[in-house]
C-alpha positions as CSV (number, residue, x, y, z in Angstrom):
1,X,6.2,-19.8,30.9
2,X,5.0,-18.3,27.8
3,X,7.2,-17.5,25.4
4,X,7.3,-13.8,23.3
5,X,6.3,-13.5,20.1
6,X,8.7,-11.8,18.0
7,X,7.5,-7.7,17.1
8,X,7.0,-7.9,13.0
9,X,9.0,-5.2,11.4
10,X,7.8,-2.2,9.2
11,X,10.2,-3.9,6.1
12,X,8.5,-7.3,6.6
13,X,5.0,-6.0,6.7
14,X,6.1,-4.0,3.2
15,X,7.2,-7.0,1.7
16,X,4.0,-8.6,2.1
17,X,2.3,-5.5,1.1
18,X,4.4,-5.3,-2.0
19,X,3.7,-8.9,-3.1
20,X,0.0,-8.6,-2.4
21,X,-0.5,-5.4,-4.8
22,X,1.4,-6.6,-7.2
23,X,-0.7,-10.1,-7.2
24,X,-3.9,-8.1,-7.6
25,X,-2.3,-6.1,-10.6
26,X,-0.8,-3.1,-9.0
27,X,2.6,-1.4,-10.1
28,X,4.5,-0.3,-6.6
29,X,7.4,2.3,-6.5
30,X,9.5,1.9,-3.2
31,X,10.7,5.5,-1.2
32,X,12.2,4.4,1.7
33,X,16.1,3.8,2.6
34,X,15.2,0.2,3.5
35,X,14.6,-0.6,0.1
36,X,17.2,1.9,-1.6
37,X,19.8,0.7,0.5
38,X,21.1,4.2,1.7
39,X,20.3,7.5,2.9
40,X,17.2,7.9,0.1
41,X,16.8,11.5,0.4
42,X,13.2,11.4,0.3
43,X,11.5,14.7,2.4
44,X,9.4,13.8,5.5
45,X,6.1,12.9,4.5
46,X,6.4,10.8,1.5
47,X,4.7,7.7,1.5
48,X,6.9,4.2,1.7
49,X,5.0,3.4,-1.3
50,X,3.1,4.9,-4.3
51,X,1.0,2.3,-5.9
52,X,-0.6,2.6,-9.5
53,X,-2.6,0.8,-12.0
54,X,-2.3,1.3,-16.1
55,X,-6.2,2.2,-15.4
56,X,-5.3,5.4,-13.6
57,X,-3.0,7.1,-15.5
58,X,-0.8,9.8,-14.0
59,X,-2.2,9.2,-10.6
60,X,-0.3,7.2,-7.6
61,X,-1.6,6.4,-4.1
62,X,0.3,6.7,-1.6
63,X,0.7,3.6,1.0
64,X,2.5,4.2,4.3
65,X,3.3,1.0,5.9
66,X,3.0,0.9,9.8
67,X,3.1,-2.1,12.2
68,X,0.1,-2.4,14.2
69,X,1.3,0.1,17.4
70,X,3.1,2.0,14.7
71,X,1.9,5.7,14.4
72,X,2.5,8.7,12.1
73,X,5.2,11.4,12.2
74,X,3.5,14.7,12.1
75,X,4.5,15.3,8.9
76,X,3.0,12.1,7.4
77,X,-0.2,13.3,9.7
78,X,0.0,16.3,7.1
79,X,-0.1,14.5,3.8
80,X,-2.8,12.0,4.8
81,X,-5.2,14.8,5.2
82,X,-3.8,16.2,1.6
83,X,-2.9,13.6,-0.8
84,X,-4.2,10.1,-1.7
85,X,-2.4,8.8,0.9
86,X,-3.6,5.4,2.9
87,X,-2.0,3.8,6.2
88,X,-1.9,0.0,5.9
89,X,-0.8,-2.3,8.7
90,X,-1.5,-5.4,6.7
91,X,-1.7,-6.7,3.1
92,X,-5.8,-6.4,3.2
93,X,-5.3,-2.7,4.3
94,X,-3.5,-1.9,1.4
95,X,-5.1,-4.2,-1.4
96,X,-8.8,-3.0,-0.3
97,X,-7.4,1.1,-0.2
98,X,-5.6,0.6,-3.9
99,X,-9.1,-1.1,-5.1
100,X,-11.3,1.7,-3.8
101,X,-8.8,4.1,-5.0
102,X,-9.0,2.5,-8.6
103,X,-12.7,2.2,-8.4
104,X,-12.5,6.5,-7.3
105,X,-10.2,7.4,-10.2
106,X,-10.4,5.2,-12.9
107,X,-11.9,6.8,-16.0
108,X,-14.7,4.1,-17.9
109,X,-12.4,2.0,-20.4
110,X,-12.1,-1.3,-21.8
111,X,-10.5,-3.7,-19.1
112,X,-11.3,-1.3,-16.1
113,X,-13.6,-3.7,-15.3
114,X,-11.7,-7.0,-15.2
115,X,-8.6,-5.4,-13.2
116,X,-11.0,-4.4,-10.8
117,X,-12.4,-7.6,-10.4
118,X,-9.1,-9.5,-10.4
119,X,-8.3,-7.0,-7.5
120,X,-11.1,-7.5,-5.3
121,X,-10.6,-11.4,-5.9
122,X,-7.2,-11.1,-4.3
123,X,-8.7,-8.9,-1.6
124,X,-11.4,-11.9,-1.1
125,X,-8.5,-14.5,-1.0
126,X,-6.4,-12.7,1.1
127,X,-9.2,-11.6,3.9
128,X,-10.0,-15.4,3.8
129,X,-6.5,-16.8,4.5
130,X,-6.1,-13.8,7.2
């Protein structure tokens, strides 16, 4: 008989998310209840996180964490198509969309360069123990 595989949940795929920006030099603010520990008050839409770098100033990217059958509310459907918002399902997801989106918006400055390699070597290292 075989026996079921637990479902992962949405907060446990964050987690890993969170811990795998923040390795490859990424700041992460948290929106949703789970981490706030209440009713958070944020609208319908808003990402679970918004990631930046100190090399893109004044500029977040948004990171909706779903679990791989998870899909969008309408609402979130909405912002994807209008702000810099990414769906990630896994650590890699999110790590390669916060390095593209530094690469994207990061003006020319000293240490631009090394941040973006030290976040495509956590990519590489996280791809290769997936």
């Amino acid at each position: 008989m075989a026996t079921k595989v637990p479902a992962i949940k949405e907060h446990q795929i964050q987690s890993a998310l969170v811990d795998a920006l923040r390795t490859a030099g990424f700041n992460v603010k948290h929106t949703t209840a789970y981490r706030q520990k209440g009713a958070s008050g944020v609208s319908k839409g808003i990402p679970d996180l918004l990631v930046s770098h100190p090399h893109v100033p004044l500029c977040y990217l948004g990171i909706e964490v779903k679990t791989p059958n998870g899909k969008l509310s309408p609402e979130q459907k909405l912002a994807v198509g209008v702000l810099e918002y990414v769906v990630a399902r896994s650590p890699v997801e999110a790590v390669r969309a916060a390095a593209e989106w530094m690469e994207r918006f990061a003006p020319p400055a000293p240490g631009k360069l090394h941040a973006l390699r030290r976040a495509w070597a956590s990519l590489r290292s996280l791809e290769a123990s997936a």
